[in-house]
PDB file of N, CA, C, O and CB in Angstrom:
ATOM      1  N   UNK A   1     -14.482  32.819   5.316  1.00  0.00           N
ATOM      2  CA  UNK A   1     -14.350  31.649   4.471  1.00  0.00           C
ATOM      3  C   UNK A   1     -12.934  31.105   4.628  1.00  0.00           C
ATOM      4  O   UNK A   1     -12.008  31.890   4.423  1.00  0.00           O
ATOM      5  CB  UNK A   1     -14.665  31.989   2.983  1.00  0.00           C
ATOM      6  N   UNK A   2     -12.680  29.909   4.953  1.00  0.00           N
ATOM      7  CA  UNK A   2     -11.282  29.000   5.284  1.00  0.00           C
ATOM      8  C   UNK A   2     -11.136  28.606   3.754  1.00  0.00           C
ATOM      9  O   UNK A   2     -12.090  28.298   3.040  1.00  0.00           O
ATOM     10  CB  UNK A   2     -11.453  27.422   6.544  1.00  0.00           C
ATOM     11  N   UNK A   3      -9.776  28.658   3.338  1.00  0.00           N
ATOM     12  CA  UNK A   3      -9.552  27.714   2.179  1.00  0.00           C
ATOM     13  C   UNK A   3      -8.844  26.948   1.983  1.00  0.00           C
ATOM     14  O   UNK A   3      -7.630  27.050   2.162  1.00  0.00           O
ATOM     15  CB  UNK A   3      -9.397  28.044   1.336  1.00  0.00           C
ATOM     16  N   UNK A   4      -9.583  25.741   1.459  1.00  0.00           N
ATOM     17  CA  UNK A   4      -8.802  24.053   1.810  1.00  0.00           C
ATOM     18  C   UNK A   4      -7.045  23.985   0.807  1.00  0.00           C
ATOM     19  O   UNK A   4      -6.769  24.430  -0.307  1.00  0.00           O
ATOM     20  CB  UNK A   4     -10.307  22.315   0.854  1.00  0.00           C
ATOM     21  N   UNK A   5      -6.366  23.392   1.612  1.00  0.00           N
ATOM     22  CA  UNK A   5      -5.187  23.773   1.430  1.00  0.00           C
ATOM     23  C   UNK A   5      -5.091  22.439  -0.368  1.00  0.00           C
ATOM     24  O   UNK A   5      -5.491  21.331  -0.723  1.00  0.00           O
ATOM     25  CB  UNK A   5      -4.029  23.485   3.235  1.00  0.00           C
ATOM     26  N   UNK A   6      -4.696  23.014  -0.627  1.00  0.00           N
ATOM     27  CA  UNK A   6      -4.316  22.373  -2.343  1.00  0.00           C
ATOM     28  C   UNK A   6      -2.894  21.243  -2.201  1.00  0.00           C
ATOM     29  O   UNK A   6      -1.771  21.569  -1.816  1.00  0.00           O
ATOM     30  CB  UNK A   6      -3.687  24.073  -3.675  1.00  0.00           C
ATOM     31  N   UNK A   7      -3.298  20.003  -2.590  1.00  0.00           N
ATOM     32  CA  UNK A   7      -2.475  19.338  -2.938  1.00  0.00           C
ATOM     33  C   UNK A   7      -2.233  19.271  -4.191  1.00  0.00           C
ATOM     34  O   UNK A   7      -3.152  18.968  -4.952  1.00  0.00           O
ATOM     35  CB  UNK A   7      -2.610  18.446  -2.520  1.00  0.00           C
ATOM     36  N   UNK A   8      -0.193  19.695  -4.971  1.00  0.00           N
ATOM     37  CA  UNK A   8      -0.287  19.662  -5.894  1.00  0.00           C
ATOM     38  C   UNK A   8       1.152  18.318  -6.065  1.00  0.00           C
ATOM     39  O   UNK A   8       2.271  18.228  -5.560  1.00  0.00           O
ATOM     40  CB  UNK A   8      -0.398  21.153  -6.426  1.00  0.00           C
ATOM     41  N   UNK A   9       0.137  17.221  -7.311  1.00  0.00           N
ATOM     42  CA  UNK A   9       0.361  16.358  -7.557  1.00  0.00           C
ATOM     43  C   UNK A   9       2.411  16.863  -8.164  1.00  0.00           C
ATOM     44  O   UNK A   9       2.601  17.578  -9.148  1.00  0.00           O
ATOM     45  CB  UNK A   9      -0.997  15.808  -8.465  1.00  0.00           C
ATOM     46  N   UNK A  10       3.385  16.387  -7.457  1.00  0.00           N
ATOM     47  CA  UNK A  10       4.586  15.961  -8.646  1.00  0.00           C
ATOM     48  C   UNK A  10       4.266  15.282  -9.630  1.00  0.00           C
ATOM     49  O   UNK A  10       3.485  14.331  -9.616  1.00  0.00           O
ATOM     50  CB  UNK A  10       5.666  15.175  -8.235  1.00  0.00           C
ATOM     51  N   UNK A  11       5.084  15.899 -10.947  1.00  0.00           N
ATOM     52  CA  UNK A  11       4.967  15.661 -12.058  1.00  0.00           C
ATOM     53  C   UNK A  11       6.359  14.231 -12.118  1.00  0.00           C
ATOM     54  O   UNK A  11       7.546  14.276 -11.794  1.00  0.00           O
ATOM     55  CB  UNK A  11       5.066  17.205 -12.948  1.00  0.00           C
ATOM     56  N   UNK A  12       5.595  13.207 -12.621  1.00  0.00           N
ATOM     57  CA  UNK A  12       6.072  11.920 -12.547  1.00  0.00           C
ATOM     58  C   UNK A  12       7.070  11.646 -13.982  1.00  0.00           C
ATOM     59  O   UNK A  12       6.744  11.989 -15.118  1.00  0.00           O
ATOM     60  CB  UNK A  12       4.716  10.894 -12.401  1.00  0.00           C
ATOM     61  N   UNK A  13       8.186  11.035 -13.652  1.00  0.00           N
ATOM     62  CA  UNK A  13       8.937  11.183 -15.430  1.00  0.00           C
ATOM     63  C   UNK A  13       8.377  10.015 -15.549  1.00  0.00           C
ATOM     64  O   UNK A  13       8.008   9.466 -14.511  1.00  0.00           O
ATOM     65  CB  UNK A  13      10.886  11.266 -15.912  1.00  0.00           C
ATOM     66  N   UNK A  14       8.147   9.259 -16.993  1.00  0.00           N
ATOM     67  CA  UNK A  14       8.167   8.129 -17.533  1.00  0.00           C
ATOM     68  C   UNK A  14       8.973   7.632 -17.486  1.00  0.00           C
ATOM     69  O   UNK A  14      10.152   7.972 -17.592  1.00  0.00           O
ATOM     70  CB  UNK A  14       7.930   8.011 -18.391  1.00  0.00           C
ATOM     71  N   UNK A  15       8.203   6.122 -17.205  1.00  0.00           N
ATOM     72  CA  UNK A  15       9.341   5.151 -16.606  1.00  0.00           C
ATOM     73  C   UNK A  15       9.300   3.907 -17.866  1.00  0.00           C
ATOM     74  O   UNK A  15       8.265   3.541 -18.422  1.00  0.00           O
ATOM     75  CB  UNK A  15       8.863   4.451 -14.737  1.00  0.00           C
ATOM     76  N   UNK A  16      10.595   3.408 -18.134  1.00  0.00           N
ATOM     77  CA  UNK A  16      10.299   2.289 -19.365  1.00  0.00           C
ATOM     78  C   UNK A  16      10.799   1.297 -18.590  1.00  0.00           C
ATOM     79  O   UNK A  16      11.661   1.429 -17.722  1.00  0.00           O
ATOM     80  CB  UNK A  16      11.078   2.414 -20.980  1.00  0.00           C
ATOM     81  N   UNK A  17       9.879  -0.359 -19.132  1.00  0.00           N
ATOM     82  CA  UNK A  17       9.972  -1.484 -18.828  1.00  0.00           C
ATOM     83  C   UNK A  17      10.267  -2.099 -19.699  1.00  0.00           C
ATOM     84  O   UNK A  17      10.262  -1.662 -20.850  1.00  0.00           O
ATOM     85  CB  UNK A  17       9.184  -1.890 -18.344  1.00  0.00           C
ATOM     86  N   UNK A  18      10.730  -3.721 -19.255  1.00  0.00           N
ATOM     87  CA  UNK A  18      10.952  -3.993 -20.070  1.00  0.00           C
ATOM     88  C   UNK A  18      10.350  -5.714 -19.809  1.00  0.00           C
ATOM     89  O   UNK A  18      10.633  -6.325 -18.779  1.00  0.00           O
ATOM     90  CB  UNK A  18      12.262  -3.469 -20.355  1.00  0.00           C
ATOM     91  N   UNK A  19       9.327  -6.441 -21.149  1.00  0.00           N
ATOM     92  CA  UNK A  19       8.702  -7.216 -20.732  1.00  0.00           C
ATOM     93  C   UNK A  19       9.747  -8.739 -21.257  1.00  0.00           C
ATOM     94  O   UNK A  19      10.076  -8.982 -22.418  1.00  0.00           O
ATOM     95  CB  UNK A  19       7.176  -6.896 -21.239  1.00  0.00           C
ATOM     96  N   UNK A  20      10.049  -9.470 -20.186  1.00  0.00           N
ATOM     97  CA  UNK A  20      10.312 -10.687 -20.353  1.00  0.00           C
ATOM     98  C   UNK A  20       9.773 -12.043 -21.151  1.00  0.00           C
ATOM     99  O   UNK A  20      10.458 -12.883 -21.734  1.00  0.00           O
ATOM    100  CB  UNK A  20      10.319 -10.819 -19.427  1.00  0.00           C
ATOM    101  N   UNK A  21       8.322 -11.991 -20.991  1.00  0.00           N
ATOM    102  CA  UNK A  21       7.597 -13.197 -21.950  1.00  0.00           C
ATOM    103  C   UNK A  21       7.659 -12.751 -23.465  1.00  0.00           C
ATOM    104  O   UNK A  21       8.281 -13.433 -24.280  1.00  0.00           O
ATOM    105  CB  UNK A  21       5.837 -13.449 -21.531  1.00  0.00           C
ATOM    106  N   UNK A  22       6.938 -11.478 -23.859  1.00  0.00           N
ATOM    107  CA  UNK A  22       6.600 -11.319 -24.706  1.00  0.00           C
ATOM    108  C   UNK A  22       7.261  -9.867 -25.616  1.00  0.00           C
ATOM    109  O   UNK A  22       7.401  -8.694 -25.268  1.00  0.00           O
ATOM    110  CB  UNK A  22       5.419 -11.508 -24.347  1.00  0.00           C
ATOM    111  N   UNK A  23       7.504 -10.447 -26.650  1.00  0.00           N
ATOM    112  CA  UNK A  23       8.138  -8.810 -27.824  1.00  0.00           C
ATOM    113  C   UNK A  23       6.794  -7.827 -28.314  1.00  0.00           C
ATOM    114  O   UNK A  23       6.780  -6.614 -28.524  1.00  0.00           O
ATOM    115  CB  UNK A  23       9.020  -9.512 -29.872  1.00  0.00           C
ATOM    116  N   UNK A  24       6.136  -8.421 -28.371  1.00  0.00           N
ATOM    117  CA  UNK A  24       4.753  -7.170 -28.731  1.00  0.00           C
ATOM    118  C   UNK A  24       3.659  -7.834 -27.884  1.00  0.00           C
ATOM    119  O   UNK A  24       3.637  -9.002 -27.498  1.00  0.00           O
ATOM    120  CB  UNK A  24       4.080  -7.013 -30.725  1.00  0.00           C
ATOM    121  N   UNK A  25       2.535  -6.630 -27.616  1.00  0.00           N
ATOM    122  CA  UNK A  25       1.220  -6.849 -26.954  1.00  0.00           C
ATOM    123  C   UNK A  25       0.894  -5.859 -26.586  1.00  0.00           C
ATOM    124  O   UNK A  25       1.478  -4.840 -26.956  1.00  0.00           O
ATOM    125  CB  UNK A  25       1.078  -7.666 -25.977  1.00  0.00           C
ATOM    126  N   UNK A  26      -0.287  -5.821 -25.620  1.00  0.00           N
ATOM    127  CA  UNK A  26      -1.191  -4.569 -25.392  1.00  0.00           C
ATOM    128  C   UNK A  26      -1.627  -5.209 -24.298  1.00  0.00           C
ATOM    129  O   UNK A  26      -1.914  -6.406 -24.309  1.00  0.00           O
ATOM    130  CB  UNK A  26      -2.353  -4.030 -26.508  1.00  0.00           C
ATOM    131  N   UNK A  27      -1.717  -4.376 -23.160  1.00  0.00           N
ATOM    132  CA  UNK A  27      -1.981  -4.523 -21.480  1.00  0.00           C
ATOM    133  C   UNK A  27      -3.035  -3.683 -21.517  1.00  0.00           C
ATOM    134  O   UNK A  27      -3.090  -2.680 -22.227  1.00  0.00           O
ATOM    135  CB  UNK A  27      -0.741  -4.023 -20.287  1.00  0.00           C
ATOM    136  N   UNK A  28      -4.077  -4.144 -20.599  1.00  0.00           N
ATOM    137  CA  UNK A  28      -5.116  -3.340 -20.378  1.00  0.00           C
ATOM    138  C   UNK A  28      -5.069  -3.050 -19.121  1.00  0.00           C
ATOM    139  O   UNK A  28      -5.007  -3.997 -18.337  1.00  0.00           O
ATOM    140  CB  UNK A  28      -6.285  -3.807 -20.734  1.00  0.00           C
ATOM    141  N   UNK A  29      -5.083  -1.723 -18.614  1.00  0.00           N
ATOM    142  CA  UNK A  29      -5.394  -1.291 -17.164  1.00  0.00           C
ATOM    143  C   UNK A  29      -6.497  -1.264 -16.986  1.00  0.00           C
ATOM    144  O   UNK A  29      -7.201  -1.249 -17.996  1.00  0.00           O
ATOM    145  CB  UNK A  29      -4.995  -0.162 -16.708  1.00  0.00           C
ATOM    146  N   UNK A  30      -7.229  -1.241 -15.522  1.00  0.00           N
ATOM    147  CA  UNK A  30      -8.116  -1.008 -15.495  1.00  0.00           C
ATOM    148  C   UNK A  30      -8.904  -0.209 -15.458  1.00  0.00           C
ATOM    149  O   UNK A  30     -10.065  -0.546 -15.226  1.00  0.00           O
ATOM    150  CB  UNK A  30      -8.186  -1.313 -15.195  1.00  0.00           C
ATOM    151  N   UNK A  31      -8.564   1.187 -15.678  1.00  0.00           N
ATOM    152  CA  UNK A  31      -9.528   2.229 -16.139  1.00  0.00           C
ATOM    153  C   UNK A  31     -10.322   1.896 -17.502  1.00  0.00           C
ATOM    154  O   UNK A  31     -11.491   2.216 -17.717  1.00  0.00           O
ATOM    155  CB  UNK A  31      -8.729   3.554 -16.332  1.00  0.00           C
ATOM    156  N   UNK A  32      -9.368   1.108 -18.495  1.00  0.00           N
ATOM    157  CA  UNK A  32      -9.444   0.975 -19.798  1.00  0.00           C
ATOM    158  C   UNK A  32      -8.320   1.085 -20.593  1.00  0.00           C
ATOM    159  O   UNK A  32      -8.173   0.356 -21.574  1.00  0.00           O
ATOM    160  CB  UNK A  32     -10.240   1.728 -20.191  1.00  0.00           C
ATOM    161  N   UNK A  33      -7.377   2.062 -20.217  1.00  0.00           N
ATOM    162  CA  UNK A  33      -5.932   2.337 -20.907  1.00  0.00           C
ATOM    163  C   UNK A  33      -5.472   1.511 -21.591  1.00  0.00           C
ATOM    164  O   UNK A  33      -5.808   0.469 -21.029  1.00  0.00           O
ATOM    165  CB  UNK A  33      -4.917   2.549 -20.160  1.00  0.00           C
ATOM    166  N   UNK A  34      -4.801   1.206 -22.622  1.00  0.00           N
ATOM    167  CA  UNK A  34      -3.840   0.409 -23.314  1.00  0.00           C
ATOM    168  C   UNK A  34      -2.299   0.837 -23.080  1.00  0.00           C
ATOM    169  O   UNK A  34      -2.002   1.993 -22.779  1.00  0.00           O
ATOM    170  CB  UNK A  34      -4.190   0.477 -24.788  1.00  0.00           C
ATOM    171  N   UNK A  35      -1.598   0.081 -23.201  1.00  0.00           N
ATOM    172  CA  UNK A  35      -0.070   0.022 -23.191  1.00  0.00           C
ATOM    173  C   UNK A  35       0.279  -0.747 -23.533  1.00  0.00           C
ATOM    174  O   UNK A  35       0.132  -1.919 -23.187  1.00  0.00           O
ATOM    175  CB  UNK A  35       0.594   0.098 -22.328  1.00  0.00           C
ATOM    176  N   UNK A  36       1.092  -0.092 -24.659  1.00  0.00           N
ATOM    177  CA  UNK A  36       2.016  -1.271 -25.857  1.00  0.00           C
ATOM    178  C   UNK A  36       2.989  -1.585 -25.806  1.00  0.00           C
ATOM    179  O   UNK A  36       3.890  -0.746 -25.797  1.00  0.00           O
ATOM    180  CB  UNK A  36       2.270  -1.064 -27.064  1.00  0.00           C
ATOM    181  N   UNK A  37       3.224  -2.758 -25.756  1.00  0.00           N
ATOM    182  CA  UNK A  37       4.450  -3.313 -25.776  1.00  0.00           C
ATOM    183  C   UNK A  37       4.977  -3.555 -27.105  1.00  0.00           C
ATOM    184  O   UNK A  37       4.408  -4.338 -27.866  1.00  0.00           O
ATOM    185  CB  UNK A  37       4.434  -4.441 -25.066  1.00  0.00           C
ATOM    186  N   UNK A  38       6.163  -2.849 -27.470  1.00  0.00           N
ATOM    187  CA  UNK A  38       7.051  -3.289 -28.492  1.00  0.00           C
ATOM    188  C   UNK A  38       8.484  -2.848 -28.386  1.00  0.00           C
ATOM    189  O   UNK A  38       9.121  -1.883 -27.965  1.00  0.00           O
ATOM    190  CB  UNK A  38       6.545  -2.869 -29.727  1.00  0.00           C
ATOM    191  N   UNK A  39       8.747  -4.321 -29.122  1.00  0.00           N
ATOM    192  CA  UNK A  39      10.504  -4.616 -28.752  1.00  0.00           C
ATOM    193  C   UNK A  39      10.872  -4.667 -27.898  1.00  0.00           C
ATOM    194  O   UNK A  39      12.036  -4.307 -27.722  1.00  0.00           O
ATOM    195  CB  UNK A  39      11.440  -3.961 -29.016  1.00  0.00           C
ATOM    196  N   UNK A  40       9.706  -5.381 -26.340  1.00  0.00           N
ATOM    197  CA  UNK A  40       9.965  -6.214 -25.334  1.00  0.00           C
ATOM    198  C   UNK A  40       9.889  -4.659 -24.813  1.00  0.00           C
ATOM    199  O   UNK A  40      10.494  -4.539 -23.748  1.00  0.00           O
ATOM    200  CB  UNK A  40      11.319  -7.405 -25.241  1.00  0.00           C
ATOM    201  N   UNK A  41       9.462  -3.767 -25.159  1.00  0.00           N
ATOM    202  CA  UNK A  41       9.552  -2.207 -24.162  1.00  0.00           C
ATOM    203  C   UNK A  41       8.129  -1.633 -23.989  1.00  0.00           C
ATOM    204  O   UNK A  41       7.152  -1.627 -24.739  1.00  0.00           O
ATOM    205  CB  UNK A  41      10.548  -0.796 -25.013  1.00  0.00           C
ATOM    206  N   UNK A  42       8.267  -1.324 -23.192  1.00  0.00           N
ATOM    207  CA  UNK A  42       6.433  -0.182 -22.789  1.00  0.00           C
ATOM    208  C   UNK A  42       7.112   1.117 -21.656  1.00  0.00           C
ATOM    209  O   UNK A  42       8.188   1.143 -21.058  1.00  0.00           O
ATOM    210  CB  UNK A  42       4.575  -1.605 -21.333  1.00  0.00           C
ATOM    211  N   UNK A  43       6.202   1.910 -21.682  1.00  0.00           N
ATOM    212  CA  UNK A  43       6.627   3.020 -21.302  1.00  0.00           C
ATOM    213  C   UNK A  43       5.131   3.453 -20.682  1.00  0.00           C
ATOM    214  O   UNK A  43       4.114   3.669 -21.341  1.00  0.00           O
ATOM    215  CB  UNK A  43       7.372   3.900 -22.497  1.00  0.00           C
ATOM    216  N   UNK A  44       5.252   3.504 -19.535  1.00  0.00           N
ATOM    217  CA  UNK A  44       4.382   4.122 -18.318  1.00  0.00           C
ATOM    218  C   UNK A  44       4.339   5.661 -18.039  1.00  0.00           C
ATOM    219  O   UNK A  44       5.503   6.002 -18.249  1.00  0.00           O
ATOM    220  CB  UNK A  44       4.902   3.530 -17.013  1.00  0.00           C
ATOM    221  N   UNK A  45       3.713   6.651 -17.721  1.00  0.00           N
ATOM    222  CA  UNK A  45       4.013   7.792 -18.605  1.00  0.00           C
ATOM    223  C   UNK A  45       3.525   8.353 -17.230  1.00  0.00           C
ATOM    224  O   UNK A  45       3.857   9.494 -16.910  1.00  0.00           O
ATOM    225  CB  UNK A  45       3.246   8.125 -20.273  1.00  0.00           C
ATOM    226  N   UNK A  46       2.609   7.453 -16.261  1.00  0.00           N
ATOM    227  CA  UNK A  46       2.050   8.349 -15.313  1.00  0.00           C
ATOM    228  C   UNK A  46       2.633   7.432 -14.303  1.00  0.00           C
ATOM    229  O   UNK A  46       3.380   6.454 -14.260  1.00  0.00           O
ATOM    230  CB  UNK A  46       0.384   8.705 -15.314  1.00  0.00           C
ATOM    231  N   UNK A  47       1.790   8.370 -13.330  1.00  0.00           N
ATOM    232  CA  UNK A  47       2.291   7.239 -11.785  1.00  0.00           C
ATOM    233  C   UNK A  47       1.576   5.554 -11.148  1.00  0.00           C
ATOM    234  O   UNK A  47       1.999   4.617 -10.470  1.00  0.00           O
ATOM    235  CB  UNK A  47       1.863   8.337 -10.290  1.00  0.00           C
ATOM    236  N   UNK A  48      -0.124   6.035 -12.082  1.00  0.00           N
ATOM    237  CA  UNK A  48      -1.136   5.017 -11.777  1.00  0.00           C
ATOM    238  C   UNK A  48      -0.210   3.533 -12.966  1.00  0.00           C
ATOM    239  O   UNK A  48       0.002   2.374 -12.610  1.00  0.00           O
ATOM    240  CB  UNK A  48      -3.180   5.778 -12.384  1.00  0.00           C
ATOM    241  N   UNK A  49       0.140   4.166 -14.334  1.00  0.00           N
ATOM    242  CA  UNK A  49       0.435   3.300 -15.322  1.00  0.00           C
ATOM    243  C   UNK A  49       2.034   2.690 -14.247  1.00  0.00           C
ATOM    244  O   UNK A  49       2.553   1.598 -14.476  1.00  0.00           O
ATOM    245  CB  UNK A  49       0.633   4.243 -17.167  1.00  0.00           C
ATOM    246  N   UNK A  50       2.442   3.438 -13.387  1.00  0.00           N
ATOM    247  CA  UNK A  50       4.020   2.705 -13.076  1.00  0.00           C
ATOM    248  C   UNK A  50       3.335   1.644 -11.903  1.00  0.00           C
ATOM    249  O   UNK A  50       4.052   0.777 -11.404  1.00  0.00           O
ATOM    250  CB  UNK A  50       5.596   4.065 -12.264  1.00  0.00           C
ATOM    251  N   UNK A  51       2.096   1.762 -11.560  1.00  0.00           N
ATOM    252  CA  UNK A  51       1.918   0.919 -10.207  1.00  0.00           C
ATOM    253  C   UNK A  51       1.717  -0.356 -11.049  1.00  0.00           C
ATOM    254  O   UNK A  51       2.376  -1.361 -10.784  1.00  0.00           O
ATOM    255  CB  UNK A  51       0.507   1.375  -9.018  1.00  0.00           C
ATOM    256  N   UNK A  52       0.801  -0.340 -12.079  1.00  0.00           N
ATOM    257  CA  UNK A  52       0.244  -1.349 -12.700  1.00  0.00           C
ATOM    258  C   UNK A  52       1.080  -2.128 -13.431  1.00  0.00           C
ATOM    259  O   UNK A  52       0.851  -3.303 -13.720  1.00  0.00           O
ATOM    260  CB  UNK A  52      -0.672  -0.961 -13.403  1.00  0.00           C
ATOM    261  N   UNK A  53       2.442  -1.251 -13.867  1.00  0.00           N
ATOM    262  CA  UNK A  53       3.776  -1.805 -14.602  1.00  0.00           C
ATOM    263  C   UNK A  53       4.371  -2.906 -13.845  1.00  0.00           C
ATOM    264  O   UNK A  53       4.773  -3.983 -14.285  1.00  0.00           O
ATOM    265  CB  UNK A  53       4.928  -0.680 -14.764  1.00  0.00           C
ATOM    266  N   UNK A  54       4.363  -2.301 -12.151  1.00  0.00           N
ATOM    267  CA  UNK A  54       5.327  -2.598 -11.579  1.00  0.00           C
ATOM    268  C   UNK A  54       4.708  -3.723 -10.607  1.00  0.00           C
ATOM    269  O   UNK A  54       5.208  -4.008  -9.519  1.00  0.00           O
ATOM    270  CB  UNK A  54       6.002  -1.406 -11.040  1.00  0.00           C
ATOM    271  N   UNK A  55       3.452  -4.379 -11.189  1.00  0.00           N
ATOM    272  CA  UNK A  55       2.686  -5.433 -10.018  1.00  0.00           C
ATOM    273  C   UNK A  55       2.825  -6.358 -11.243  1.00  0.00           C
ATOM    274  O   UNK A  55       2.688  -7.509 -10.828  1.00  0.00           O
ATOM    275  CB  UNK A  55       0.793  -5.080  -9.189  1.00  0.00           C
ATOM    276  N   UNK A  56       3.026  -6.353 -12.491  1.00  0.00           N
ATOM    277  CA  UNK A  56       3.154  -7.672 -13.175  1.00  0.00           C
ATOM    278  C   UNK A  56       3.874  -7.873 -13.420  1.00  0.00           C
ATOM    279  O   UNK A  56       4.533  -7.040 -14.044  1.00  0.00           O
ATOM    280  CB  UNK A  56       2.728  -8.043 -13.969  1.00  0.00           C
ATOM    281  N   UNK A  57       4.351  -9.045 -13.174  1.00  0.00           N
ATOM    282  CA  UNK A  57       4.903 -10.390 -12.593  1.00  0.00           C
ATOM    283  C   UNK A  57       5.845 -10.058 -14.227  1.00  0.00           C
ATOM    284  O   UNK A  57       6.981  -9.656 -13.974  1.00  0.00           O
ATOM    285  CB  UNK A  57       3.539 -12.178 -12.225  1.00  0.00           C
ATOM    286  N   UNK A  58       5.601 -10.146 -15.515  1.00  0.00           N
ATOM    287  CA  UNK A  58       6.434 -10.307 -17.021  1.00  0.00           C
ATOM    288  C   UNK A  58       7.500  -9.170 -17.015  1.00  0.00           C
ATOM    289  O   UNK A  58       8.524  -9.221 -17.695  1.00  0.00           O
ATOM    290  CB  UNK A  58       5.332 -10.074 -18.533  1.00  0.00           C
ATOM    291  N   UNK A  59       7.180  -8.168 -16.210  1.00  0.00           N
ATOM    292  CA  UNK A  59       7.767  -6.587 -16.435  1.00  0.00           C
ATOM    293  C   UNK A  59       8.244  -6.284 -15.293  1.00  0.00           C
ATOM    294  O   UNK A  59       7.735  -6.275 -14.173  1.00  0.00           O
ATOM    295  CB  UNK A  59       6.750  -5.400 -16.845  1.00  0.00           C
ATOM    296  N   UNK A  60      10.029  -5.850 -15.951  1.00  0.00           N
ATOM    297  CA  UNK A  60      10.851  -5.100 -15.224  1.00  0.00           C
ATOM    298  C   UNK A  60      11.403  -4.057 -15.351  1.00  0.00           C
ATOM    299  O   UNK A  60      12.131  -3.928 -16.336  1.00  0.00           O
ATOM    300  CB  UNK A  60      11.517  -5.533 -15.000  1.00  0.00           C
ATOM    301  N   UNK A  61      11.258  -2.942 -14.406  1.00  0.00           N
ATOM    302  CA  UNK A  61      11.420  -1.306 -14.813  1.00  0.00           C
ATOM    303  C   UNK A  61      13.359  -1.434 -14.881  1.00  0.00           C
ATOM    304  O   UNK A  61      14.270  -1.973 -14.251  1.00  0.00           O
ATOM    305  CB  UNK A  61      10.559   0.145 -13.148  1.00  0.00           C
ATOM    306  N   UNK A  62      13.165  -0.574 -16.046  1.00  0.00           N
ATOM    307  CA  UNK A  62      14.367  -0.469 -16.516  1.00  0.00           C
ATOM    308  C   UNK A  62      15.454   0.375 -15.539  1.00  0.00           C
ATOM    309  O   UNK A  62      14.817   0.987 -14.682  1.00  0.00           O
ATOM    310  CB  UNK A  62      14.171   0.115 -17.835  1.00  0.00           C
ATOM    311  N   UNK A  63      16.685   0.555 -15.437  1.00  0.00           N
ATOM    312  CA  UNK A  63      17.136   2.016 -15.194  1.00  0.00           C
ATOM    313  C   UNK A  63      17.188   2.812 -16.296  1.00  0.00           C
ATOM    314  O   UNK A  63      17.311   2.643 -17.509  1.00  0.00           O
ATOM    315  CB  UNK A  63      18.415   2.117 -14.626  1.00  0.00           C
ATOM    316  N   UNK A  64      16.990   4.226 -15.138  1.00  0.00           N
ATOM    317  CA  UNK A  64      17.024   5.394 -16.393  1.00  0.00           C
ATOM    318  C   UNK A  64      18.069   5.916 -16.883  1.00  0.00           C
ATOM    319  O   UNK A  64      17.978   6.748 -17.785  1.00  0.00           O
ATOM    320  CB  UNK A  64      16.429   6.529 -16.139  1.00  0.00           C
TER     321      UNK A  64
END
């Protein structure tokens, strides 16, 4: 029996943005997820939530 070699995912830090149009709201990803925006801030927690952060156009990732 061969055993398939394991990819193990890095653990991603949360990344905070910061949204330009708007001070509060709620983004929907498309799995379904929500992400809240308040006080012009949201916080992406995984790697899928930083792709989706980081393709709209209102939101700019902060430095850490």
């Amino acid at each position: 029996m061969t055993s398939k070699p394991v990819s193990i995912d890095k653990p991603v830090s949360p990344v905070v943005y910061r949204d330009r149009a708007f001070i509060s709201r709620t983004l929907v990803m498309r799995d379904g997820r929500l992400l809240q925006v308040s006080a012009h801030r949201v916080e992406a927690p995984d790697a899928e939530a930083q792709a989706f952060l980081d393709a709209h156009p209102d939101l700019e990732r902060l430095p850490e």
